[in-house]
N, CA, C and O atoms as CSV, one atom per row, in Angstrom:
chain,resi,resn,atom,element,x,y,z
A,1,UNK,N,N,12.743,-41.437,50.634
A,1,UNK,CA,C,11.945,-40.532,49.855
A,1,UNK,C,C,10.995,-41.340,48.983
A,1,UNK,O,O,11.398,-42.355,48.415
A,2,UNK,N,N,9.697,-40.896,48.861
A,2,UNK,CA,C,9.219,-41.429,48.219
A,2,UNK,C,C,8.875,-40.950,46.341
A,2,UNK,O,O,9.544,-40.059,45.818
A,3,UNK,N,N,7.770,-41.704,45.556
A,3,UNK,CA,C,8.491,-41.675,44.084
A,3,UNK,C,C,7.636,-40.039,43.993
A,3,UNK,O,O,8.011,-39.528,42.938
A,4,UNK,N,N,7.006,-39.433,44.461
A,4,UNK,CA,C,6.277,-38.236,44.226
A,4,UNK,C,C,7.672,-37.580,44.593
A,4,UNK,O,O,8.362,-37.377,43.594
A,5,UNK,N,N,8.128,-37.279,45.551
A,5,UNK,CA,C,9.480,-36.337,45.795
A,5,UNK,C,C,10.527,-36.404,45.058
A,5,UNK,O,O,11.246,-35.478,44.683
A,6,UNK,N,N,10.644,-37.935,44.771
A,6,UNK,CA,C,11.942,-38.047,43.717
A,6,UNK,C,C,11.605,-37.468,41.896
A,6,UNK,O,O,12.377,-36.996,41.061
A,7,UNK,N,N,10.143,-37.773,41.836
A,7,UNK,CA,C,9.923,-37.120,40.376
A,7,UNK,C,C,9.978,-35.578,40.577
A,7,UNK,O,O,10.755,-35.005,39.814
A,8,UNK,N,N,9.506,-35.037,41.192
A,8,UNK,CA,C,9.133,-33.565,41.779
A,8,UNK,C,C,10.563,-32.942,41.488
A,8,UNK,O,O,10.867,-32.177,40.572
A,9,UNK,N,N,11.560,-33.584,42.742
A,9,UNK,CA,C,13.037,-32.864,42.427
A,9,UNK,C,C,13.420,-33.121,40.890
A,9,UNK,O,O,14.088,-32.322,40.234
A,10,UNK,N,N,12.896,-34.380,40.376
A,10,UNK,CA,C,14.265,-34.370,38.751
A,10,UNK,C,C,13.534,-33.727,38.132
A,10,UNK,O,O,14.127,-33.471,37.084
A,11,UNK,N,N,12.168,-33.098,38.118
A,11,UNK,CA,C,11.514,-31.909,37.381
A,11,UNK,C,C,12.074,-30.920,37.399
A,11,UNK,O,O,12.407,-30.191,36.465
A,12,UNK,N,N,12.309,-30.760,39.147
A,12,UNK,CA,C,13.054,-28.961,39.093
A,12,UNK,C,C,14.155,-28.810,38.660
A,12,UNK,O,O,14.498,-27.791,38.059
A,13,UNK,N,N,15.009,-29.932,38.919
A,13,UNK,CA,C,16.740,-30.119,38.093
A,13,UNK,C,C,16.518,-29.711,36.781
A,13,UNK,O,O,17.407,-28.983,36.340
A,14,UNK,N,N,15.441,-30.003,35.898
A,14,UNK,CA,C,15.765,-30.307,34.452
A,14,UNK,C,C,15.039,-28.957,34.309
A,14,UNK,O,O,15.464,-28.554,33.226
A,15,UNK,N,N,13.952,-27.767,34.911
A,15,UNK,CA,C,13.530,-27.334,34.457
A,15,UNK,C,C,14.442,-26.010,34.850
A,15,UNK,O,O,14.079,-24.972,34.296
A,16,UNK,N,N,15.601,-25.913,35.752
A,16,UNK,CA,C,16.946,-25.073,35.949
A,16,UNK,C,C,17.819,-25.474,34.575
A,16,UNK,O,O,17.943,-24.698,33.628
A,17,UNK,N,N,18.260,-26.488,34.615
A,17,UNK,CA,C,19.330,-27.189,33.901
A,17,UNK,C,C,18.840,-26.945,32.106
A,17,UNK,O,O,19.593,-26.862,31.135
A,18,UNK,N,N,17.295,-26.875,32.150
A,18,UNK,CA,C,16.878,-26.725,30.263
A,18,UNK,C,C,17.339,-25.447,30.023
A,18,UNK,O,O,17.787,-25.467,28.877
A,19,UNK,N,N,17.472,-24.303,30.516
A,19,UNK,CA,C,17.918,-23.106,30.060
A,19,UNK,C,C,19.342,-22.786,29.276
A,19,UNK,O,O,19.729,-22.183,28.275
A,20,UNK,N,N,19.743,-23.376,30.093
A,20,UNK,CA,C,21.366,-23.274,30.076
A,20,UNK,C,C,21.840,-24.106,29.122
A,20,UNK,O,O,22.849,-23.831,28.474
A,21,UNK,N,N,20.967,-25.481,28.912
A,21,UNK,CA,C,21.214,-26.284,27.509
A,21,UNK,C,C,20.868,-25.622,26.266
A,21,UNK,O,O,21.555,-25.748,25.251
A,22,UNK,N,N,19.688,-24.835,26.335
A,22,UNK,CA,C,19.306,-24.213,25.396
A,22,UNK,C,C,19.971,-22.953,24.369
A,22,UNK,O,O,19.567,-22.624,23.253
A,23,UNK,N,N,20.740,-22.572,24.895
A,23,UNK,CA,C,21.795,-21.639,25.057
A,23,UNK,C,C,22.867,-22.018,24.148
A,23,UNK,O,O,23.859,-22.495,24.701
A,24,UNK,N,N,22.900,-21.905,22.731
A,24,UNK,CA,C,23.988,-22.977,21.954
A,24,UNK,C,C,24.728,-21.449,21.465
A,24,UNK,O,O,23.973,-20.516,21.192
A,25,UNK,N,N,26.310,-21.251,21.369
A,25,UNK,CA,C,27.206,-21.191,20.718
A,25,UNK,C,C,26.887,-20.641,19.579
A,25,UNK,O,O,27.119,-19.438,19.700
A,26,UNK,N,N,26.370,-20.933,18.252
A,26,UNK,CA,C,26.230,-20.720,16.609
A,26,UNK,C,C,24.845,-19.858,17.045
A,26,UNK,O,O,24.420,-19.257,16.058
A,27,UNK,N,N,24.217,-19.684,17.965
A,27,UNK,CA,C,22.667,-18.890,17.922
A,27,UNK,C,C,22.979,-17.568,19.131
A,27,UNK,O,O,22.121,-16.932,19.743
A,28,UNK,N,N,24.029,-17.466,19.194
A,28,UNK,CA,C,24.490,-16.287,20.352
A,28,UNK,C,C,24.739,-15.031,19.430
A,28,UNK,O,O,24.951,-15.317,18.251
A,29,UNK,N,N,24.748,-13.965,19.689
A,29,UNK,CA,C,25.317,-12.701,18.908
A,29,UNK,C,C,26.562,-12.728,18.638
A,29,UNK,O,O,27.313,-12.982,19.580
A,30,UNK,N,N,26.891,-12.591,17.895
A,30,UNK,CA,C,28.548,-12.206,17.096
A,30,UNK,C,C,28.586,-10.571,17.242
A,30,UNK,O,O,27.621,-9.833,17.439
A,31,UNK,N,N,29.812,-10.250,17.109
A,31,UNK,CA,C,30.120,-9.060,17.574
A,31,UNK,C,C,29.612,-8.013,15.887
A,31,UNK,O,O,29.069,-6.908,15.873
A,32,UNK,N,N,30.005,-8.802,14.757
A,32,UNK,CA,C,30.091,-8.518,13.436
A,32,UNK,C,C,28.677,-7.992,12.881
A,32,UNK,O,O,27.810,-8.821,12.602
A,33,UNK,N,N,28.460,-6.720,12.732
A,33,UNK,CA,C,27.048,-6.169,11.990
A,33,UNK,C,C,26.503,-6.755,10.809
A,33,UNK,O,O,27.163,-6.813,9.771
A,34,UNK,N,N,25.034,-7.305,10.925
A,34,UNK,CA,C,24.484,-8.014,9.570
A,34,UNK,C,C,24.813,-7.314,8.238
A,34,UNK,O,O,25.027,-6.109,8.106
A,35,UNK,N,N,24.822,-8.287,7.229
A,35,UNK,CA,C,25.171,-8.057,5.669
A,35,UNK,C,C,24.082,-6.816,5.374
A,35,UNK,O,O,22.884,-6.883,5.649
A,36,UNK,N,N,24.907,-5.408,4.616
A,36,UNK,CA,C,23.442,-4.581,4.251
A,36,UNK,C,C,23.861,-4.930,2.841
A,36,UNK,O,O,24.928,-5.222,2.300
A,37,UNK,N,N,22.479,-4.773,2.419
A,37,UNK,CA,C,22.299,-4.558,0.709
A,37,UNK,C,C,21.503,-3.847,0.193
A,37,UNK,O,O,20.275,-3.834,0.277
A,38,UNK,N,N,22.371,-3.073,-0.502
A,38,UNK,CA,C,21.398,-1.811,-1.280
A,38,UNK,C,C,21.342,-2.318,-2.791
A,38,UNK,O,O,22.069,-3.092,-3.415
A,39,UNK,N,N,19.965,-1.437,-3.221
A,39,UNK,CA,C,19.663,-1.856,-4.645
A,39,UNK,C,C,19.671,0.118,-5.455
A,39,UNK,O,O,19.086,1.108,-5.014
A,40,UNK,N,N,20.278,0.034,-6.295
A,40,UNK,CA,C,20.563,1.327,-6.665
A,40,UNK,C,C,19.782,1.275,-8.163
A,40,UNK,O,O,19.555,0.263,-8.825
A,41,UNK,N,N,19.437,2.684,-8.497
A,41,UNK,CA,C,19.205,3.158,-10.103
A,41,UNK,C,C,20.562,3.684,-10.509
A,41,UNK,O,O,21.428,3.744,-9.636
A,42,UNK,N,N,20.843,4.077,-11.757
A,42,UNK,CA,C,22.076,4.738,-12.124
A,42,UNK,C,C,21.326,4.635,-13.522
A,42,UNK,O,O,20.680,3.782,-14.130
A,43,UNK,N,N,21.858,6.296,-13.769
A,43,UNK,CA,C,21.413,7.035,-15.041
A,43,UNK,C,C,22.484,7.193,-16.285
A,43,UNK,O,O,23.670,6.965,-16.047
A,44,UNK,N,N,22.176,7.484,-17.280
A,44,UNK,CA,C,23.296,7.276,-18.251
A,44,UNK,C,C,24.669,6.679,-18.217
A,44,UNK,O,O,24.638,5.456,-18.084
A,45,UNK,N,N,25.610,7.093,-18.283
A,45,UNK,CA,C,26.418,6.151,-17.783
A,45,UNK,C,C,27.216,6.729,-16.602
A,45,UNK,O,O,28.410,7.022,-16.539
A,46,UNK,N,N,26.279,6.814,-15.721
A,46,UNK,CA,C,26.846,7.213,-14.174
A,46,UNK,C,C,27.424,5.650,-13.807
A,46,UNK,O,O,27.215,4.544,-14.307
A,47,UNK,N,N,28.145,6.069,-12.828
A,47,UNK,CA,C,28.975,4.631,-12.329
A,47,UNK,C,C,27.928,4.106,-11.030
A,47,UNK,O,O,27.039,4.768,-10.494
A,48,UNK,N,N,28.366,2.649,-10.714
A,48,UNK,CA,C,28.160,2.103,-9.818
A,48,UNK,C,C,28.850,2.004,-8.503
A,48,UNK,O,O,29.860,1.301,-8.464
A,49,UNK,N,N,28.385,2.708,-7.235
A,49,UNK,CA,C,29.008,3.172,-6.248
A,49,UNK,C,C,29.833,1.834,-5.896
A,49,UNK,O,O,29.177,0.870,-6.289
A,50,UNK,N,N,30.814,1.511,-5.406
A,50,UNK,CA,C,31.858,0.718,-5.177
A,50,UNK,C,C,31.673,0.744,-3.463
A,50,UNK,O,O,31.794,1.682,-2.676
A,51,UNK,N,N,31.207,-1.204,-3.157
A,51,UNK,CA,C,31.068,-1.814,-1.923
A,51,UNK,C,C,31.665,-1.775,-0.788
A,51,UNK,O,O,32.791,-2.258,-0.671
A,52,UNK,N,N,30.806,-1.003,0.585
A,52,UNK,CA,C,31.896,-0.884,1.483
A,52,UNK,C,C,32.573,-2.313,2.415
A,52,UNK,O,O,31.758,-2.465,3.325
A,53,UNK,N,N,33.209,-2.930,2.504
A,53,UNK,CA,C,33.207,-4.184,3.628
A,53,UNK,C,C,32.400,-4.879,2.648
A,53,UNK,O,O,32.467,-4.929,1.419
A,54,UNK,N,N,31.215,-5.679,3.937
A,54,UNK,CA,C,31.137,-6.560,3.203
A,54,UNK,C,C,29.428,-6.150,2.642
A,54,UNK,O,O,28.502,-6.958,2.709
A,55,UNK,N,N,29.321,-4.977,2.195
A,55,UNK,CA,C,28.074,-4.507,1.701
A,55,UNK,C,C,27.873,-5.158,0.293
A,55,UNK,O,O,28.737,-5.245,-0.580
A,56,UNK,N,N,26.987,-5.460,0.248
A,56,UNK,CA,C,26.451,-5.918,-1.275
A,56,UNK,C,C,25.303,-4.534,-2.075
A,56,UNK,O,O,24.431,-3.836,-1.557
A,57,UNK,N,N,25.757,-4.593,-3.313
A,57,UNK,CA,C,25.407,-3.280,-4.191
A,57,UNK,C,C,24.930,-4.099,-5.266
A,57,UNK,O,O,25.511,-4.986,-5.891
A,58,UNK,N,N,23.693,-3.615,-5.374
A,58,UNK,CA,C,23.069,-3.790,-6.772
A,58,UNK,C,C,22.494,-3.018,-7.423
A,58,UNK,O,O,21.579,-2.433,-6.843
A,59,UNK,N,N,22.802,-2.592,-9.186
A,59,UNK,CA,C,22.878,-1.261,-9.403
A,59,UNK,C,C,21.921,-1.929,-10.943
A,59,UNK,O,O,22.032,-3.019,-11.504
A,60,UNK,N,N,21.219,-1.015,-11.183
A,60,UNK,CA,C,20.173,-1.191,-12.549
A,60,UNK,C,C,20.171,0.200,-13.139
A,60,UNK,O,O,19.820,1.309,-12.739
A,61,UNK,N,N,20.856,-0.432,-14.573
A,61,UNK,CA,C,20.954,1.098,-15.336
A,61,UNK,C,C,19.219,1.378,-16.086
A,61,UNK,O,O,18.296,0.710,-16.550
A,62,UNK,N,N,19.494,2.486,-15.874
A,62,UNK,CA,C,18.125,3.407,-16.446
A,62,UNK,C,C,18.618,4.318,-17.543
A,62,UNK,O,O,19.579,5.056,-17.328
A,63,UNK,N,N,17.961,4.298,-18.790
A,63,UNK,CA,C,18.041,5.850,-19.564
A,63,UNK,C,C,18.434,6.554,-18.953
A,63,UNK,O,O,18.165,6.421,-17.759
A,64,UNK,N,N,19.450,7.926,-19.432
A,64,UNK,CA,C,19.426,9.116,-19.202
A,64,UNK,C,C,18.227,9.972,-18.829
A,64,UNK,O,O,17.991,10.587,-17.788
A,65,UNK,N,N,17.393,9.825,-20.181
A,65,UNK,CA,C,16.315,11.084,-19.850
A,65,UNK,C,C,15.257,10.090,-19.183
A,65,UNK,O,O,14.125,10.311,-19.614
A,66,UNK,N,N,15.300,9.379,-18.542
A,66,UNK,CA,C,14.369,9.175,-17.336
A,66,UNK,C,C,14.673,9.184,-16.125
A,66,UNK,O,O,14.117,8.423,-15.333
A,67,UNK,N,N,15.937,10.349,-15.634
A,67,UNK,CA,C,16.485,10.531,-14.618
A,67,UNK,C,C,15.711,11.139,-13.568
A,67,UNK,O,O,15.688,10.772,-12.394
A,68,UNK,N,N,14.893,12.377,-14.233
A,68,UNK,CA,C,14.177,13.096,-13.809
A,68,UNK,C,C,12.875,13.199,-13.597
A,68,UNK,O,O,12.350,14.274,-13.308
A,69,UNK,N,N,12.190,12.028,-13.728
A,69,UNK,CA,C,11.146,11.500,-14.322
A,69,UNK,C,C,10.482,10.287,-13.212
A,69,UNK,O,O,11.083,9.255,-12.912
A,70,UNK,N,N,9.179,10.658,-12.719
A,70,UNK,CA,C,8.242,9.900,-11.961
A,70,UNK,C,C,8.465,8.279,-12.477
A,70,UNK,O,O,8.142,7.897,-13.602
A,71,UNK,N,N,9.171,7.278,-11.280
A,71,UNK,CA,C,9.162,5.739,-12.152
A,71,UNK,C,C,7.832,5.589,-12.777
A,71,UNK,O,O,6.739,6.124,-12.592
A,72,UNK,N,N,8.371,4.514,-13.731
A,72,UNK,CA,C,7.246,4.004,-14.306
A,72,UNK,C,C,6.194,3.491,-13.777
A,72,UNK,O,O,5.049,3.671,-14.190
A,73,UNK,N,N,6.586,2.677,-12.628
A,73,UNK,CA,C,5.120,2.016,-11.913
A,73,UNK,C,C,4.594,2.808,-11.260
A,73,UNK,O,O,3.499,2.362,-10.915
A,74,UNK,N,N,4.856,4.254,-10.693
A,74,UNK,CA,C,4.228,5.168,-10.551
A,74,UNK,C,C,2.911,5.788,-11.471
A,74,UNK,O,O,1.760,6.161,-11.244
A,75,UNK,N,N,3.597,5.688,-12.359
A,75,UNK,CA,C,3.230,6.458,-13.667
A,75,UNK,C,C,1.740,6.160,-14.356
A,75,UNK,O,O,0.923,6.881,-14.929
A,76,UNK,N,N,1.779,5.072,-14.097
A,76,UNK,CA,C,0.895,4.129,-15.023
A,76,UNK,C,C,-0.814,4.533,-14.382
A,76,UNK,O,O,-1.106,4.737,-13.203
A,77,UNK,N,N,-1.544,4.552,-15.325
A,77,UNK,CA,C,-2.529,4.753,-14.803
A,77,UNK,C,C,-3.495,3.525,-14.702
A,77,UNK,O,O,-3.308,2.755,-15.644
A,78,UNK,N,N,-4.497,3.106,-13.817
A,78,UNK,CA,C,-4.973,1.968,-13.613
A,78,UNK,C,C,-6.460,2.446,-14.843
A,78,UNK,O,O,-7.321,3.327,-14.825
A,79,UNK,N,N,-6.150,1.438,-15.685
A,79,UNK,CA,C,-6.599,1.319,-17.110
A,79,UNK,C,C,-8.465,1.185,-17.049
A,79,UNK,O,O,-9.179,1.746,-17.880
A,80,UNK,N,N,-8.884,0.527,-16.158
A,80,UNK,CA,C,-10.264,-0.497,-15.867
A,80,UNK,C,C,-11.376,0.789,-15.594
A,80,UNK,O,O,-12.547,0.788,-15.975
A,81,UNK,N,N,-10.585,2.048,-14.714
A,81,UNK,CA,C,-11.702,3.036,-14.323
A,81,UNK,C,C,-11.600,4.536,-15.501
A,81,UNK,O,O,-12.106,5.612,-15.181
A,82,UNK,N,N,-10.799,4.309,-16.963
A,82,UNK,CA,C,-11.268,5.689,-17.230
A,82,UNK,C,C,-11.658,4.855,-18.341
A,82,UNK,O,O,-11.288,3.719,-18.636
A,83,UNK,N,N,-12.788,5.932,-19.113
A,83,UNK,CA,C,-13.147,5.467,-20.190
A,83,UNK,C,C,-12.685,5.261,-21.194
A,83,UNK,O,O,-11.483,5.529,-21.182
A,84,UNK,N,N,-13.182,4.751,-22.504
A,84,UNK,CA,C,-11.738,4.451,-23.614
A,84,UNK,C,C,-12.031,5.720,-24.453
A,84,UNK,O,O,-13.183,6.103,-24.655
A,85,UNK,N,N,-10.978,6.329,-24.914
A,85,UNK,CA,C,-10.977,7.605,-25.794
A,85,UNK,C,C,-10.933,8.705,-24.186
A,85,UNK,O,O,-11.301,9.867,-24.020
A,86,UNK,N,N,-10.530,8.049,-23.559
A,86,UNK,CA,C,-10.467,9.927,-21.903
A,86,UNK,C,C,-11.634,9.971,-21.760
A,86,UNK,O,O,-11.820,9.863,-20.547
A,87,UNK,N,N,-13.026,10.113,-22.513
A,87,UNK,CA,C,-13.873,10.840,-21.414
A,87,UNK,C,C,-13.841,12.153,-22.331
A,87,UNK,O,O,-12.897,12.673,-22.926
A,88,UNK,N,N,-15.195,12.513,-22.243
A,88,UNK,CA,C,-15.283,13.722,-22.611
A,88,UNK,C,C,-15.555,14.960,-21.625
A,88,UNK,O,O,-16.048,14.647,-20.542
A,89,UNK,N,N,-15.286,16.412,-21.864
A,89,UNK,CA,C,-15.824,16.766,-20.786
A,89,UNK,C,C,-17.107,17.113,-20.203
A,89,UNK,O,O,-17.243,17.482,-19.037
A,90,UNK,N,N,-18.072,16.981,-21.075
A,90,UNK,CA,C,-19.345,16.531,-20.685
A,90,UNK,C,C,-19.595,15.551,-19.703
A,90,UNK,O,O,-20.435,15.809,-18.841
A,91,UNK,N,N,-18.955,14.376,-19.688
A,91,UNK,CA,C,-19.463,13.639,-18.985
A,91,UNK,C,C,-18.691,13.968,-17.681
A,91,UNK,O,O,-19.367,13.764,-16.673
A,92,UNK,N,N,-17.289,14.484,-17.435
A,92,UNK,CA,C,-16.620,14.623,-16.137
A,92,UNK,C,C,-17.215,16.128,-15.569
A,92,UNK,O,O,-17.065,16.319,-14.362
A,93,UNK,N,N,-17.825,17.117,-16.303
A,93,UNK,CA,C,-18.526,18.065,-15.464
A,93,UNK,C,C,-19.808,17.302,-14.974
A,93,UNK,O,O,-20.166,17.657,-13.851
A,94,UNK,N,N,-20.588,16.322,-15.572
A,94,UNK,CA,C,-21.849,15.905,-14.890
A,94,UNK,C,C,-21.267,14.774,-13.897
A,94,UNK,O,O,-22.049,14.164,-13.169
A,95,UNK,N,N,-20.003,14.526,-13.881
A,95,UNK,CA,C,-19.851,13.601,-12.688
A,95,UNK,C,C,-19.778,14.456,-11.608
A,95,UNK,O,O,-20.379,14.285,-10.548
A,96,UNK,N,N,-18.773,15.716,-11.968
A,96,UNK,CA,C,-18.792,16.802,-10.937
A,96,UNK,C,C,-20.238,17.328,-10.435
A,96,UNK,O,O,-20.611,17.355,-9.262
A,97,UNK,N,N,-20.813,17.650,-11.326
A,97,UNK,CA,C,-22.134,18.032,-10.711
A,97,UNK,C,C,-22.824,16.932,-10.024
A,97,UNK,O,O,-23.570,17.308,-9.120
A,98,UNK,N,N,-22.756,15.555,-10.247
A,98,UNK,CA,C,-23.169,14.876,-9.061
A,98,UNK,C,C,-22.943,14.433,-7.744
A,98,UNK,O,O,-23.757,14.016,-6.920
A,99,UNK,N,N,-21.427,14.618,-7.639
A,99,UNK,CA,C,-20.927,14.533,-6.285
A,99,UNK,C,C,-21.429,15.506,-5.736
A,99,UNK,O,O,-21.976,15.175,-4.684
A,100,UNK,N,N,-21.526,16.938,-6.037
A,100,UNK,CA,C,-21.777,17.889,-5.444
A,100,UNK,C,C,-23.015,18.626,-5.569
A,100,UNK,O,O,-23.158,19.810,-5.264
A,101,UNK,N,N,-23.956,17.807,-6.065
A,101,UNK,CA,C,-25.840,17.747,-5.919
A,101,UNK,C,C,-26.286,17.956,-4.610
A,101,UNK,O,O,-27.137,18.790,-4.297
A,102,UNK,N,N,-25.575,17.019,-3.670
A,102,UNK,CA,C,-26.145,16.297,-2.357
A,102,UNK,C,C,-26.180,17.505,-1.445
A,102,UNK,O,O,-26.949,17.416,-0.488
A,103,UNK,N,N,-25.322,18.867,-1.607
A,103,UNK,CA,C,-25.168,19.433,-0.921
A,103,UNK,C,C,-25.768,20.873,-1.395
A,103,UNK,O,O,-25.500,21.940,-0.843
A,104,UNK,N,N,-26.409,20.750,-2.231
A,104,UNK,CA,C,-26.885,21.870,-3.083
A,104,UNK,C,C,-28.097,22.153,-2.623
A,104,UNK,O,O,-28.601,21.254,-1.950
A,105,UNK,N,N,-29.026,23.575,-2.840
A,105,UNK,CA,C,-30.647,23.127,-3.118
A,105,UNK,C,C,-31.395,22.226,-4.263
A,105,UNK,O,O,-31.183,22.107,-5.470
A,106,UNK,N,N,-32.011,21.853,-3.698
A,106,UNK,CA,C,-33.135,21.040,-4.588
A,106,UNK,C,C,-32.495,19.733,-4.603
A,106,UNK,O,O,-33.085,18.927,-5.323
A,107,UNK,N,N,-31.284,19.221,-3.918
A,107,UNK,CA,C,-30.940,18.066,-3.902
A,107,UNK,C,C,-31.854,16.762,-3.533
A,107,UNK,O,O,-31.059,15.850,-3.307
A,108,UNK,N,N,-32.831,16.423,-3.420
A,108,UNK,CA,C,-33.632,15.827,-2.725
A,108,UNK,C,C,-32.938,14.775,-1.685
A,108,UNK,O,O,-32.584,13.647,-2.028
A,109,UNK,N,N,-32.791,15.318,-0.330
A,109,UNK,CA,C,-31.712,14.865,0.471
A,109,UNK,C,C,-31.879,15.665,1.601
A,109,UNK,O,O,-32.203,16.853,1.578
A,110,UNK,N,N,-31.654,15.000,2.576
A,110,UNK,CA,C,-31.678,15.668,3.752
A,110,UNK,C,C,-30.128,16.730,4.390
A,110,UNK,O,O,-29.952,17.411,5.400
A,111,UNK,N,N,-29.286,16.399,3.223
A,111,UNK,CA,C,-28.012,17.571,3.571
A,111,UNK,C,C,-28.674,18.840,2.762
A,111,UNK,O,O,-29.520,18.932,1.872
A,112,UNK,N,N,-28.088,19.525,3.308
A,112,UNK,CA,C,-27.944,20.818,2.151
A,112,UNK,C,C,-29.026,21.858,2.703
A,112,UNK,O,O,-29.640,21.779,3.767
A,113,UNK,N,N,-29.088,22.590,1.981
A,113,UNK,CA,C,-30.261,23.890,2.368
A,113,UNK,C,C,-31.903,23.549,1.462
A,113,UNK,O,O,-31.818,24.021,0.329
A,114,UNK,N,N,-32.787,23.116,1.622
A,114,UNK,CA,C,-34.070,23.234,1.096
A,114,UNK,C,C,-33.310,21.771,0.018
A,114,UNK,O,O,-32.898,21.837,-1.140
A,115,UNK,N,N,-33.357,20.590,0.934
A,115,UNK,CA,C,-32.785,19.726,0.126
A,115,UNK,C,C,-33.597,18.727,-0.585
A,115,UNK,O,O,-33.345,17.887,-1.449
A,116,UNK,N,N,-35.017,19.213,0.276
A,116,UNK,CA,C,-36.032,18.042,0.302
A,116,UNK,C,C,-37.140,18.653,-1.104
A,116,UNK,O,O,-38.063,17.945,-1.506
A,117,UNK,N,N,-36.830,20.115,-1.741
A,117,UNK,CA,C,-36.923,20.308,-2.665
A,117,UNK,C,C,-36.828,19.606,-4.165
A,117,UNK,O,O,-37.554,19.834,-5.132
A,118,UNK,N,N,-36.053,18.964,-4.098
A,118,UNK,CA,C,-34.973,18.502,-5.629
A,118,UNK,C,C,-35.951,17.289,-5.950
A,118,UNK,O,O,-35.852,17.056,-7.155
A,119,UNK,N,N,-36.868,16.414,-5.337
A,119,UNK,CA,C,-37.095,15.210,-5.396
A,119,UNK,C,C,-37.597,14.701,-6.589
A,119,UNK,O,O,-37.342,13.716,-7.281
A,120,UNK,N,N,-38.779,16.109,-6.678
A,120,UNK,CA,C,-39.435,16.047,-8.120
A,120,UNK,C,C,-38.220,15.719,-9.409
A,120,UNK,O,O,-38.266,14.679,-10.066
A,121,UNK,N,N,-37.275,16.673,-9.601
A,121,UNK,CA,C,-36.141,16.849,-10.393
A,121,UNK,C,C,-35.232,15.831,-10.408
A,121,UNK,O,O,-34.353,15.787,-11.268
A,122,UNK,N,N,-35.367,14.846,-9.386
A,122,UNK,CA,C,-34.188,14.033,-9.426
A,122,UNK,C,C,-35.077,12.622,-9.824
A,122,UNK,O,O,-34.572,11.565,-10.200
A,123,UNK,N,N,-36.844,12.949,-9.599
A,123,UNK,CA,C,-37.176,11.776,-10.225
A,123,UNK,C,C,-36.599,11.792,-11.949
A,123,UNK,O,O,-35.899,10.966,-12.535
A,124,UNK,N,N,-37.186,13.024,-12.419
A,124,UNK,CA,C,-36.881,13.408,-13.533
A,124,UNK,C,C,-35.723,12.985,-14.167
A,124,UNK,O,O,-35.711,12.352,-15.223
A,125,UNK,N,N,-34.808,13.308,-13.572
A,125,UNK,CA,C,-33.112,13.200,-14.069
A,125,UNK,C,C,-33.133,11.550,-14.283
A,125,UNK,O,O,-32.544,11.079,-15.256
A,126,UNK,N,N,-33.666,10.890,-13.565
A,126,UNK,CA,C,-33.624,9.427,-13.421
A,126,UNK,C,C,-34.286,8.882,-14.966
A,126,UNK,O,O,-33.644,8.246,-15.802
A,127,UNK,N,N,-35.649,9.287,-15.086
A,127,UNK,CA,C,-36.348,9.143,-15.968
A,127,UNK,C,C,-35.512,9.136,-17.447
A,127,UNK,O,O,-35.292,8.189,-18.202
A,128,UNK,N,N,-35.166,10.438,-17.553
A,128,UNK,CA,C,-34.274,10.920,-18.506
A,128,UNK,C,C,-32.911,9.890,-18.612
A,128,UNK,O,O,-32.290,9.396,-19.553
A,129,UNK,N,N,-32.864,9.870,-18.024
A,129,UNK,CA,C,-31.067,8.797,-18.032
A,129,UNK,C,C,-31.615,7.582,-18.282
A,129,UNK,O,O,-30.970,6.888,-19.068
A,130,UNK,N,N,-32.926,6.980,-17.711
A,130,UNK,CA,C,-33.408,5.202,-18.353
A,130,UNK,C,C,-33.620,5.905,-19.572
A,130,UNK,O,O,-32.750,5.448,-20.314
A,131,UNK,N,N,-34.097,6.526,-20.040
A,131,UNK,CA,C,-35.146,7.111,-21.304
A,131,UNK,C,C,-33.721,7.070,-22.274
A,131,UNK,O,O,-33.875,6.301,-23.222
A,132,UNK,N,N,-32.399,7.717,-22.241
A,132,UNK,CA,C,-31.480,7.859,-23.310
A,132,UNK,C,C,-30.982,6.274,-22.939
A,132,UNK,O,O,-31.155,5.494,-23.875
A,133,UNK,N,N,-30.581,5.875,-22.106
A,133,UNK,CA,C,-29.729,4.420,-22.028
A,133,UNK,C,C,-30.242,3.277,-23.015
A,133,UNK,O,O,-29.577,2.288,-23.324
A,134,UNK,N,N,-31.936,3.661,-23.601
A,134,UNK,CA,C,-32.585,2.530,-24.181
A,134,UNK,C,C,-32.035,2.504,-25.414
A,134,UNK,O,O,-32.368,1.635,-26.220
C-alpha cells in the first residue's frame, strides 16, 4: 500500500473512532431534574413557603400595605419627559390639538378634508410661537 492509502484509511479510523471518544461520562444526562429556584415577595408577616427536594426559595419581605399595590419599578414615572410642576392644562390640550391638526380642516397637509387650506394659519401659528419664545 502506498502512503496516500495508508493516510486516507488512519483518517477514516479516527474520524469513526472521534465520536465515540467524545462522548465522556460527567457530560451525559443524569436521570435527576435541574436545581429550580424561585424568588418570592411575602407581605406582612406572611411566611416563607418551605423547599421542596432540592428547590431553592428565596423570599423578600415587603410592607403589608404594599401588597396590593403596582411594584415600585412599575410605578415610577420616567422623570426627563414631563414638565416640572405637571404641566398645565393649557399646554396638554394644545399638545392634543396638535396631534390631531393633521387630520382636521385647514390643516395645511395633504391628510384630512380641505387640508391644503390651513397653510396660511399654520404660517401664523409658527410666527406667533417664535414671536412669544423671544
Amino acid at each position: 500500500m502506498n502512503k496516500t492509502g495508508l493516510l486516507l484509511t488512519l483518517l477514516a479510523a479516527l474520524a469513526v473512532a472521534a465520536p465515540a471518544a467524545a462522548q465522556d461520562d460527567s457530560l451525559a444526562q443524569s436521570g435527576e431534574p435541574p436545581q429550580k429556584t424561585s424568588v418570592l415577595y411575602t407581605f406582612g408577616d406572611d411566611p416563607c413557603p418551605e423547599p421542596v427536594g432540592d428547590e431553592i426559595i428565596v423570599c423578600a419581605q415587603r410592607p403589608e400595605s404594599e401588597r396590593y399595590r403596582v411594584p415600585k419599578e412599575l410605578r415610577e414615572e420616567l422623570k426627563d419627559d414631563a414638565p416640572v410642576g405637571g404641566g398645565s392644562w393649557a399646554s396638554k390640550v394644545e399638545g392634543y390639538d396638535n396631534i390631531a391638526r393633521a387630520t382636521r380642516p385647514n390643516s395645511c397637509s395633504p391628510v384630512g378634508s380641505y387640508g391644503f387650506t390651513g397653510c396660511a394659519s399654520a404660517a401664523l401659528r409658527q410666527w406667533f410661537e417664535a414671536r412669544r419664545a423671544r
